[in-house]
C-alpha positions in Angstrom: 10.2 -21.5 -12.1 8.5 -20.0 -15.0 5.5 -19.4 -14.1 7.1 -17.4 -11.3 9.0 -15.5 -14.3 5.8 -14.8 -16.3 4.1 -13.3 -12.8 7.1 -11.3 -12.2 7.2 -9.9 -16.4 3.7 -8.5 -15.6 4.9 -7.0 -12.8 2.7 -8.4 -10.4 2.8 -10.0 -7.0 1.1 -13.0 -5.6 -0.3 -12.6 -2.0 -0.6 -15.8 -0.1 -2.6 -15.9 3.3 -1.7 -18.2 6.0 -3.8 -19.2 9.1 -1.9 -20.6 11.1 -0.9 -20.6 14.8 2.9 -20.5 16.5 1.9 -23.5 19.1 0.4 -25.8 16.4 3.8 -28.6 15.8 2.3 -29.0 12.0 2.2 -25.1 11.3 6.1 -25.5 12.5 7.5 -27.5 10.3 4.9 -25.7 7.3 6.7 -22.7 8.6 10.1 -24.3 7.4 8.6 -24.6 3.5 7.6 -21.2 3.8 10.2 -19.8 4.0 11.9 -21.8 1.4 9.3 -20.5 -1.0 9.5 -16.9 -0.1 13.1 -17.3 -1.2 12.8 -18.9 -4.3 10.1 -16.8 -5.1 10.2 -12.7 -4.4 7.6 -12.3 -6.7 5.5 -13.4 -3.2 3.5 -11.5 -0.4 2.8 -13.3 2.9 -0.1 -12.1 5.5 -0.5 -14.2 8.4 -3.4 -14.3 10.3 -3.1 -15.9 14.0 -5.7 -18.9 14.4 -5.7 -18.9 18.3 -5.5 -23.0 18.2 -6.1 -23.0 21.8 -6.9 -19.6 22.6 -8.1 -18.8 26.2 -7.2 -22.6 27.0 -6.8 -23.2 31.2 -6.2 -26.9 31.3 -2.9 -28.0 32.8 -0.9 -30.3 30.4 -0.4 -33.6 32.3 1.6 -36.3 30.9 -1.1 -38.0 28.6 -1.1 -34.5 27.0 3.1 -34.8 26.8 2.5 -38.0 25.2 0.2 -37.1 22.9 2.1 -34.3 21.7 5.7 -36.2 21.0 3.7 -38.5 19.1 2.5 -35.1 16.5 6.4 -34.3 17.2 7.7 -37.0 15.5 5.5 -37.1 12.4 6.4 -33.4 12.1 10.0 -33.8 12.5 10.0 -36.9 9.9 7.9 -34.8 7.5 9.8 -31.8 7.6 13.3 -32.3 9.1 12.6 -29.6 11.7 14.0 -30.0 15.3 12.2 -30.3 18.6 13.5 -30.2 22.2 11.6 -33.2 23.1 13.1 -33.0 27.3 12.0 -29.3 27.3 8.4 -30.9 27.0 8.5 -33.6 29.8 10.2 -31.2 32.2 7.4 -28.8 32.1 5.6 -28.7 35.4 2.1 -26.9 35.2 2.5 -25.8 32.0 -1.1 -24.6 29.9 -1.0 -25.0 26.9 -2.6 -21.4 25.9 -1.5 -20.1 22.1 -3.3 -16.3 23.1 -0.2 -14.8 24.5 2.3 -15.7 21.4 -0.5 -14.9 19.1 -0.6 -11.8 20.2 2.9 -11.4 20.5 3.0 -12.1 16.8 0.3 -9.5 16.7 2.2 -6.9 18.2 5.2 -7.3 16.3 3.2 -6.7 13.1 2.1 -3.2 15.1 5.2 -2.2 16.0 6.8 -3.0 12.3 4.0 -3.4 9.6 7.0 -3.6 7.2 9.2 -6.3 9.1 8.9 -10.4 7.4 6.2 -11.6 9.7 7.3 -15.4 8.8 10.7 -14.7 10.1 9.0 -12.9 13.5 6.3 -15.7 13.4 9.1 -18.7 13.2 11.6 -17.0 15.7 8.2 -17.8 18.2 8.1 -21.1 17.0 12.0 -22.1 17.4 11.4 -20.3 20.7 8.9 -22.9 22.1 9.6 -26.0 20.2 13.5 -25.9 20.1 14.7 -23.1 23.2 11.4 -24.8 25.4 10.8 -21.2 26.5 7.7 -20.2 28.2 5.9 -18.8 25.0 2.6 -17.7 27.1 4.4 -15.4 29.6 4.5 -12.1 28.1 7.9 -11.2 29.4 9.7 -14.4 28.0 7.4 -13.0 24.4 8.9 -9.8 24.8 12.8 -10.6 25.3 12.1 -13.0 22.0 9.9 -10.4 20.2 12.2 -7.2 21.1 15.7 -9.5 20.0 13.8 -10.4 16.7 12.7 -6.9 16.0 15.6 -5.2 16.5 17.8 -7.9 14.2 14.9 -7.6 10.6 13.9 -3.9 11.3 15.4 -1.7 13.9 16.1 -1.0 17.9 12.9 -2.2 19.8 13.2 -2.9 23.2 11.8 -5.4 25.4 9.7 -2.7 27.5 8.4 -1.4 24.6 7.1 -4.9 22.9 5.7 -5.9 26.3 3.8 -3.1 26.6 2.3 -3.1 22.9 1.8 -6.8 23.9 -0.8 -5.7 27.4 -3.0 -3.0 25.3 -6.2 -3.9 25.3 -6.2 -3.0 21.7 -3.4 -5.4 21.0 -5.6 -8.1 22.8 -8.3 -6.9 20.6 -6.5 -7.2 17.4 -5.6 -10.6 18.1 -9.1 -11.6 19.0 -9.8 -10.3 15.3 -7.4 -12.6 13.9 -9.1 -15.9 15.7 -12.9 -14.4 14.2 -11.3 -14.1 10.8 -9.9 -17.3 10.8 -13.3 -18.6 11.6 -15.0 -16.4 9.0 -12.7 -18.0 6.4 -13.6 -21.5 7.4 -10.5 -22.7 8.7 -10.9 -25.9 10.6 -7.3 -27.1 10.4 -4.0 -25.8 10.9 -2.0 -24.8 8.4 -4.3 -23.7 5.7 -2.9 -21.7 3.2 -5.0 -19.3 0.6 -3.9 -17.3 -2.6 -5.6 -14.1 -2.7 -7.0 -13.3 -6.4 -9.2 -10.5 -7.2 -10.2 -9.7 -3.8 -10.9 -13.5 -2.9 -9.7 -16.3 -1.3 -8.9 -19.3 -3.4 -8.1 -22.3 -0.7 -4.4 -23.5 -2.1 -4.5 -26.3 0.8 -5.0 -27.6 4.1 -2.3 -29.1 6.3 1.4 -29.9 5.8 3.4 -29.5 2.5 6.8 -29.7 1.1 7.4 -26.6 -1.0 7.7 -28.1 -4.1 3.9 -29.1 -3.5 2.9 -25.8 -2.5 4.5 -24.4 -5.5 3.1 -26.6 -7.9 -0.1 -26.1 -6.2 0.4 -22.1 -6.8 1.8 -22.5 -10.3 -1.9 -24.6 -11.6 -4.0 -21.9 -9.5 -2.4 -18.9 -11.3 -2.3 -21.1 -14.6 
């Protein structure tokens, strides 16, 4: 915890950028050491920018698909401790597996409060799907979560209001931007953390860490 100290002394803050998508099981339990760092540390700013894992995507998820999932579910859940509705999964019945919609709805929360935490929006989407087995790709099940979440870290929103940020065009737009900046950043993987410096990205890693890792990865960066 020094070096955390000697960033705050100079007054300064460190701005971490995370690509990462609400549908992705590893960027889940990534967001649960997130959030332990932000607490330890205050001295740190968090952008997320949506990766749209499988933006756009139209295949129905069958039971191969189901299989193949639990299998990620339980590494995650053995890495990280975090908790997954594992029957909310198998009783899905033509369910596509399309991250756009809660992208954007992370999107549009960031609109509709640019000050709120955007982890805490961005892991009440992620507890929604992978522990409440809601619908996260029907835009009124995104707004009820969205609206409830906004109302609790930054004021009244309602769940008209969010769903109708959510249909803009521009919304859709602005999400769309997120998935080309990911690209443009070179993400290929899910999470993938960065530590802005001087108007750059510096890659901090790739993939799941605990948050002493992550730290420890921050504290030699900054070194």
């Amino acid at each position: 915890m020094r070096h955390a100290s000697s960033w705050q002394a100079k007054g300064k803050m460190m701005e971490l950028v995370l690509a990462a998508d609400p549908m992705c099981s590893w960027c889940y339990g990534f967001g649960k050491q997130m959030g332990l760092l932000i607490d330890r540390r205050p001295d740190i700013s968090l952008k997320i920018v949506l990766g749209g894992l499988r933006a756009g995507a139209t295949d129905v998820l069958d039971d191969a698909g189901k299989q193949f999932r639990l299998h990620h579910w339980a590494k995650v859940e053995a890495a990280s401790g975090v908790p997954f509705n594992r029957d909310g999964l198998l009783a899905r019945s033509g369910f596509v597996y399309d991250t756009e919609p809660v992208c954007r709805a992370v999107v549009t929360a960031r609109i509709l409060r640019p000050d709120v935490d955007i982890l805490k929006v961005f892991r009440a989407f992620q507890h929604a799907f992978y522990v409440d087995a809601l619908d996260t790709t029907n835009g009124a099940v995104l707004a009820d979560v969205g609206s409830r979440t906004l109302s609790v870290l930054g004021g009244p929103v309602t769940a008209a209001e969010f769903l109708e940020t959510w249909k803009k065009r521009s919304t859709i737009e602005d999400a769309a931007t997120d998935f080309a900046t990911v690209r443009v950043m070179g993400v290929s993987s899910f999470p993938t953390l960065f530590l802005k410096s001087g108007g750059t990205l510096r890659k901090v890693g790739n993939g799941y860490a605990n948050v002493d890792e992550i730290e420890g990865c921050l504290a030699a960066m900054a070194a």
